[in-house]
Steps between C-alpha positions, in 0.01 A plus 500: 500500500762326266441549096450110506212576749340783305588293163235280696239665570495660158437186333273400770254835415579466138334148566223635661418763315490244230253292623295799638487591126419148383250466747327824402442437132336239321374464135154342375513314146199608233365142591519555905272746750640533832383557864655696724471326896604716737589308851274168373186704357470653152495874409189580316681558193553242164857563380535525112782424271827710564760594773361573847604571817377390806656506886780269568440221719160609602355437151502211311370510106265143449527484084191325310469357196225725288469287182278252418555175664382169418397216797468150391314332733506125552217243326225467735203281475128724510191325520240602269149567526412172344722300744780456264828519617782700293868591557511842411849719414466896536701755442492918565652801414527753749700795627531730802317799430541659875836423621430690818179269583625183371826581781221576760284157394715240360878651609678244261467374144482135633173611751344690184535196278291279791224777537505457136495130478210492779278738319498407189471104603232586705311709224576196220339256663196684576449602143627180372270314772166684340553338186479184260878318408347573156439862536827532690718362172311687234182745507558688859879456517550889392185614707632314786835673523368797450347498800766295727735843361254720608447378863831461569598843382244634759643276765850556454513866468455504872926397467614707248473237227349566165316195363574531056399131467432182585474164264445147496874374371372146434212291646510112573298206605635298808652208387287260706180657393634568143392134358163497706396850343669422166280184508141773604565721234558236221167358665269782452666594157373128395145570673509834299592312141248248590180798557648692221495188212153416665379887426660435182321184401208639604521793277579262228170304521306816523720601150417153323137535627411816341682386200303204436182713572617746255582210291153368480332831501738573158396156321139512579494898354699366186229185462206725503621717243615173287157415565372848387735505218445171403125522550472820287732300233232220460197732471710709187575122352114407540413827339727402207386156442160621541549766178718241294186269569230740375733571179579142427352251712564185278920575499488633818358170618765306294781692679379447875470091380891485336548664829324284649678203326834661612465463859302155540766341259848623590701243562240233525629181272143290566119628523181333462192674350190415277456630167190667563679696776380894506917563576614346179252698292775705338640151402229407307 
């Protein structure tokens, strides 16, 4: 054999050994788990971060991605329980939590993703199908997750997949119902304005009712105690005149006629009366 020849076949092992070596080793990043698949089934055995070795050519090292992913699913329309129609936009975060089961159920990110998708479509519009549009966007909306993450954690452990979370991104009305149901709603918030001034005019005329009874209750108290007062006020005045009588009954009878006098003649300018009249007595 010629040195050229030998020169040859040096380089040619050299090569080989090369690619023996490069086909031994392999490295796994901190965010990566690996599977081992020996001849087109995997070794019962999750690879962790590092520098392994595994048998050339017969092995092959399948990497996975072991933080948390997010899938953005498309809008989809979900009817709900009271036959309203919504476009709904989901999102959930996720991550493979057995690589060695999710390579045995799924095999590829891509497949994982659509067992994924299918799942947790499924379980939305179940939940969101046993509800109210109303309770959807505001009272039950947290409730309601809840409980779409917790089914589809169960169902999707089966793959490997870990299920953190799933929520409702943004939710929409179709836009050729939109105007229809805009136009319901502002309906029954009018029949609701109308019941509630009704309750409140009601209300109002019971108020004013018992006001005037209270009213008229008040004023006839305060007149029979003016009465009282007033009453009691006239029997001390008779008791007076009746002593200034028995002391001086002449005077006292001159008073009560000037008195007299005073009120029949204010602001009287022509009277006609006889001489002999008892009322001018005084007069005379």
């Amino acid at each position: 054999m010629t040195s050229q020849s030998k020169t040859i076949a040096i380089i040619v092992a050299v090569v080989l050994v090369l690619i023996v070596v490069m086909q031994s080793f392999f490295v796994v990043d901190q965010t990566q788990r690996a599977v081992l698949v020996y001849l087109g089934k995997p070794v019962d055995k999750v690879v962790q971060p590092g520098l392994h070795f595994k048998i050339p050519f017969l092995q092959k090292a399948i990497k996975l991605d072991h933080r948390i992913l997010e899938y953005d699913s498309d809008p989809s329309e979900i009817i709900t329980q009271d036959k309203k129609t919504m476009v709904v936009d989901n999102y959930a975060r996720w991550r493979i939590e057995d690589p060695l089961e999710f390579y045995r159920t799924a095999g590829t990110l891509q497949r994982g993703v659509t067992r994924l998708d299918d799942i947790v479509y499924s379980e939305l519009r179940v939940s969101l199908g046993s509800h109210t549009l109303n309770q959807i966007v505001s009272s039950e909306r947290n409730k309601i997750m809840h409980k779409v993450t917790k089914v589809a954690k169960n169902e999707l452990k089966q793959y490997g997949i870990n299920v953190l979370d799933v929520r409702i991104k943004r939710t929409d009305l179709p836009k050729e119902n939109e105007k229809a149901i805009f136009d319901r709603m502002r309906s029954e918030r009018q029949r609701q304005a109308t019941r509630y001034r009704s309750e409140g005019e009601e209300e109002a005329a019971k108020i004013r009712s018992k006001a005037k009874r209270n009213r008229t209750v008040m004023i006839a108290d305060a007149n029979k105690k003016a009465d009282l007062i007033e009453g009691k006020g006239d029997a001390k005045a008779a008791t007076i005149y009746g002593k200034a009588y028995s002391k001086d009954s002449d005077f006292y009878e001159f008073v009560r006629s000037l008195d007299a006098y005073k009120q029949s003649l204010a602001n009287k300018t022509n009277f006609i009366m006889t001489p002999e009249s008892k009322f001018l007595e005084n007069f005379r």
